[in-house]
N, C-alpha and C positions, 0 to 999 in steps of 0.2 A: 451215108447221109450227113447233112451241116444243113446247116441254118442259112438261108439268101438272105440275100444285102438286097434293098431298095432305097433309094436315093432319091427324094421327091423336094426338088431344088428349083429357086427362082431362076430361070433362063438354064443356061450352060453349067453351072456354079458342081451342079452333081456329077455333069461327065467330065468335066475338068478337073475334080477331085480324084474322080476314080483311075482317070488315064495317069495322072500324076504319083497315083498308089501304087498301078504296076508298073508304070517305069521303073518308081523306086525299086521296089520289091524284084520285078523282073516277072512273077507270076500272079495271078491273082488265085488264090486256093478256096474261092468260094464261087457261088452263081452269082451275081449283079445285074441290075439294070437299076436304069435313071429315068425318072419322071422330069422334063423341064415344065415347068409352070411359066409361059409366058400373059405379058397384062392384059389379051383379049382371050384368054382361054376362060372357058366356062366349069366352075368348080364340081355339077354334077357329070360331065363328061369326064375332066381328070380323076375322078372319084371312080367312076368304073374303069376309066384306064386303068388306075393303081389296084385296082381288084384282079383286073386280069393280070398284069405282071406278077403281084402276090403267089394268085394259081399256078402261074408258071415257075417261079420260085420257092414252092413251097413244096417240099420232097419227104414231108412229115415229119421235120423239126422246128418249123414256123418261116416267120421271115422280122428279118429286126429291120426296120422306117428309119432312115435316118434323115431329116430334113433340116432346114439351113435357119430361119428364125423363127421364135417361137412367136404367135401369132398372127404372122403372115397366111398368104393363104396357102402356099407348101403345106404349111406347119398345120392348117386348118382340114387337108384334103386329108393328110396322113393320120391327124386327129381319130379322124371319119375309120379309122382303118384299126386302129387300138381299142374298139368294140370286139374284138375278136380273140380270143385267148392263146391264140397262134402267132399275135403278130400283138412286138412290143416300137413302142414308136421315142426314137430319142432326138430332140431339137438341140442344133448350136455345132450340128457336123462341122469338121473341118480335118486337116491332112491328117493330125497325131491320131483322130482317133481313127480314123482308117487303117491307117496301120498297126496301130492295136489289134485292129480287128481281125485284119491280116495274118497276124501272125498267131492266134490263138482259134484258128479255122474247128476245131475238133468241140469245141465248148457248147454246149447247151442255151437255149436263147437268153435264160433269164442270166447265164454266169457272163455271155457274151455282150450284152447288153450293160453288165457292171464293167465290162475291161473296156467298153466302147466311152463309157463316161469316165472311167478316169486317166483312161488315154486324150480322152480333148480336154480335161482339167486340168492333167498334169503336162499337156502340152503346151498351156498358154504361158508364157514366163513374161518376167519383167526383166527387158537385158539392156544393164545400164553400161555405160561406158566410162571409164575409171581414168580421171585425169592425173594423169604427171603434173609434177612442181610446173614446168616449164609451160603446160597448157594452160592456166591460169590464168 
């Protein structure tokens, strides 16, 4: 058993994260699905959508939400979903922390859910570019 990955992202933003995860990677070592949020969907419909994906992902070790702005209404449906003591919800997804996640498939929700934020913390960097005398 492991912990499911659900992805509850504005449009494409969570299957494009994910397909980009297992390219990297070449496998994905957990269960996954994506919720898209688009701007005429109705928040108590994706609300039960994201219920049934959960039940489908959820093999008796939870499922970790990962959703793209805090907020938003992703951020707002998955909210809805962290009433549940099986299912922990982290906003500010992005590639580093996927592959964190990726790689630590064996972890428990709540320890997976700490490698999940500080894989997208410690993936944002600030990359500056170092001039030469001559660039100047």
């Amino acid at each position: 058993m492991s912990v499911g990955i659900l992805l509850v992202t504005h449009n494409r933003i969570g299957a494009e994260l994910l397909d980009t995860a297992r390219e990297t990677l070449g496998f994905c070592p957990v269960q996954t699905r994506t919720l898209a949020v688009t701007p005429d969907a109705e928040p108590a419909e994706l609300t039960r959508r994201a219920l049934d994906l959960v039940e489908l992902l959820d093999d008796g070790d939870g499922v970790l939400v990962l959703t793209d702005c805090y907020g938003s209404t992703p951020s707002n449906v998955a909210a809805r979903l962290a009433q549940d003591q099986r299912i922990m919800v982290i906003a500010g997804v992005n590639l580093p922390m996927l592959l964190r996640i990726f790689n630590y498939p064996g972890l428990g929700l709540a320890e997976l859910a700490d490698k999940a934020r500080s894989g997208g913390r410690d993936g944002v960097i600030l990359v500056e570019m170092f001039r030469t005398s001559r660039e100047s």
